[in-house]
C-alpha positions as a Markdown table, in Angstrom:
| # | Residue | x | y | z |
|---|---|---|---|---|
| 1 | Unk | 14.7 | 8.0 | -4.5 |
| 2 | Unk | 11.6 | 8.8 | -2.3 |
| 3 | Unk | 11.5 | 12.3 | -0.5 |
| 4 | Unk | 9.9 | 14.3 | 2.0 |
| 5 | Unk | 9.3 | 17.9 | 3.1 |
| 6 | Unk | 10.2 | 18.2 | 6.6 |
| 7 | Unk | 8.1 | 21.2 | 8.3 |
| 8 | Unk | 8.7 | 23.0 | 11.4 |
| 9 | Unk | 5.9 | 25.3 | 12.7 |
| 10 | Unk | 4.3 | 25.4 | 9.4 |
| 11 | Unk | 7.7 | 26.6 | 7.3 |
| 12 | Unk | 9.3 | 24.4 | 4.8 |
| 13 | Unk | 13.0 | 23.3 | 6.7 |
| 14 | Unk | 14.3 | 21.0 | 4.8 |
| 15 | Unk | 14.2 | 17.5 | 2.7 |
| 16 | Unk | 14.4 | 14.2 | 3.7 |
| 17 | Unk | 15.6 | 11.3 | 1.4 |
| 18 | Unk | 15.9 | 7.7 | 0.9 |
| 19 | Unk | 17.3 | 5.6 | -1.7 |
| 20 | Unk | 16.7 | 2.8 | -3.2 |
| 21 | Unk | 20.2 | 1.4 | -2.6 |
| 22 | Unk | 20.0 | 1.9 | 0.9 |
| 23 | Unk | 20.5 | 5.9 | 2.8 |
| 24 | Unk | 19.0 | 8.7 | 4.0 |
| 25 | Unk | 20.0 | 12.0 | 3.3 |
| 26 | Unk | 18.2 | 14.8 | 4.7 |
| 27 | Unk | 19.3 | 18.7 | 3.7 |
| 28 | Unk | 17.6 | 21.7 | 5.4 |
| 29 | Unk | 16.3 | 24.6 | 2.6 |
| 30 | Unk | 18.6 | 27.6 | 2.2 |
| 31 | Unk | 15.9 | 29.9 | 3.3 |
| 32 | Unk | 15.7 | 28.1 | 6.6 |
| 33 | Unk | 19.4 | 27.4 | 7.2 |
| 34 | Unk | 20.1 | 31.3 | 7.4 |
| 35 | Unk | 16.9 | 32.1 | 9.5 |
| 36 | Unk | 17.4 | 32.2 | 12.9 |
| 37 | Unk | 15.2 | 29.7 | 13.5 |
| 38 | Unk | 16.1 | 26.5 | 15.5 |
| 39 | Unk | 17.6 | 23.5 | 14.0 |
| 40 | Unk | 15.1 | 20.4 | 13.4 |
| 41 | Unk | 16.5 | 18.6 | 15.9 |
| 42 | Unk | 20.3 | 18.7 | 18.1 |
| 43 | Unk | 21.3 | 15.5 | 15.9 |
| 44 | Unk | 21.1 | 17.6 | 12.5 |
| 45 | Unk | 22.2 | 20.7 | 13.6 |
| 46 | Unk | 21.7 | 23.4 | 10.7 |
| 47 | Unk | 24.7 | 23.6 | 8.2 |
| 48 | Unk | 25.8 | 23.4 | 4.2 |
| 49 | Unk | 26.3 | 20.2 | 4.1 |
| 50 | Unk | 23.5 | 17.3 | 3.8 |
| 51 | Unk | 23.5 | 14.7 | 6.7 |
| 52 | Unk | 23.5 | 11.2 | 5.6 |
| 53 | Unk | 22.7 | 8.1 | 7.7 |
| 54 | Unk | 22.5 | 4.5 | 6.5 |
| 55 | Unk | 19.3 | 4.1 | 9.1 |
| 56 | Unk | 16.4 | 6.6 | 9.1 |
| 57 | Unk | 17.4 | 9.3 | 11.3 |
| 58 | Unk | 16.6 | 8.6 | 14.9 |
| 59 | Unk | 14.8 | 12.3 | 15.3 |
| 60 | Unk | 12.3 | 10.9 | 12.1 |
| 61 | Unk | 12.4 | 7.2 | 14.2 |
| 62 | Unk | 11.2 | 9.0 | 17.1 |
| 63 | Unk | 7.6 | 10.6 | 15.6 |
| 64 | Unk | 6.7 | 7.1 | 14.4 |
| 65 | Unk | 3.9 | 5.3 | 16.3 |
| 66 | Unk | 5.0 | 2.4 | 18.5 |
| 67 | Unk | 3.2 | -0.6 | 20.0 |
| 68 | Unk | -0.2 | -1.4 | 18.6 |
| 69 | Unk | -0.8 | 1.8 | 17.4 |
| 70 | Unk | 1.8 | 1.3 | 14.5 |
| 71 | Unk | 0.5 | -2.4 | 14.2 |
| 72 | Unk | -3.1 | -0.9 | 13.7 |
| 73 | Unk | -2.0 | 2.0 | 11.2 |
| 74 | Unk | 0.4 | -0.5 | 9.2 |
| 75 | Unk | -2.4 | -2.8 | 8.8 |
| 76 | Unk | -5.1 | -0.3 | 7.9 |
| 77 | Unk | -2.3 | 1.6 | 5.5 |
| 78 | Unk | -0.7 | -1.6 | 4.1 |
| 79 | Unk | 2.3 | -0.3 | 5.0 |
| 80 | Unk | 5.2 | -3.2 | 6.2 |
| 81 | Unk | 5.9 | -2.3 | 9.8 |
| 82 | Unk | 9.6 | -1.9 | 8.7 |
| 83 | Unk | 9.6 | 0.2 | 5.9 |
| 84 | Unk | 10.1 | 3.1 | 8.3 |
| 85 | Unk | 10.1 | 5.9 | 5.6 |
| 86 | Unk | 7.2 | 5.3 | 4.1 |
| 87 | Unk | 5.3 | 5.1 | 7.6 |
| 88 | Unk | 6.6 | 8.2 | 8.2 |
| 89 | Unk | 5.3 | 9.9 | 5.1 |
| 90 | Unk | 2.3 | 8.7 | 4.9 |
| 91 | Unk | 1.4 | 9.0 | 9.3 |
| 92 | Unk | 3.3 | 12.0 | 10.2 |
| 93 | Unk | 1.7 | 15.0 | 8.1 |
| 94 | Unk | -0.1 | 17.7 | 9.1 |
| 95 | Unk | -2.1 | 17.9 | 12.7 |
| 96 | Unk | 0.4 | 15.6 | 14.3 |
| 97 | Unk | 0.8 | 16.7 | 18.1 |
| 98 | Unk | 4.7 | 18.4 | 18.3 |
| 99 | Unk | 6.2 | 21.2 | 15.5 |
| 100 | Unk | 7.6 | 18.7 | 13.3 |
| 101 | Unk | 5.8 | 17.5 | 10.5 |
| 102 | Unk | 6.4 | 15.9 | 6.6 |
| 103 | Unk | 4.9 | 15.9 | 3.5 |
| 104 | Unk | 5.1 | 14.2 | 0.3 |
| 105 | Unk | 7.0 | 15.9 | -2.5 |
């Protein structure tokens, strides 16, 4: 299993997994899920129970670069353009333009 720290505005919301047999799980932090902060996105509204998905999460598909700019940062990365997760951890960290953002664990 491979994970992330999903970020919103600079505060920890939650963890995003995959697993080597296949599906993502992503749960948000207790902290954040009883703040009144917004959910992450409409699709994974804030609640108890983790959201799983047998594709990456369209909201995490949708911060991923596209076009030649994803050929260019797989190719300087090594990073196979569809291993989606790993492109995500490694190109959507801190300083990226929106309030979402993911570290490694």
């Amino acid at each position: 299993m491979k994970c992330v720290t999903v970020y919103v505005k600079g505060v920890p919301a939650g963890v995003l997994a995959r697993f080597r047999r296949g599906g993502y799980e992503f749960r948000y932090t207790r902290q954040y899920r009883e703040s009144p902060r917004p959910s992450v996105a409409f699709s994974l509204p804030k609640r108890r129970a983790v959201h799983r998905s047998d594709v990456l999460f369209p909201f995490f598909y949708g911060l991923l670069a596209e076009g030649v700019q994803k050929r260019l940062q797989c190719r300087t990365m090594r990073i196979d353009e569809n291993d989606h997760f790993t492109r995500l951890s490694e190109t959507c960290r801190e300083g990226v333009i929106g309030a979402v953002y993911v570290l490694p664990r």
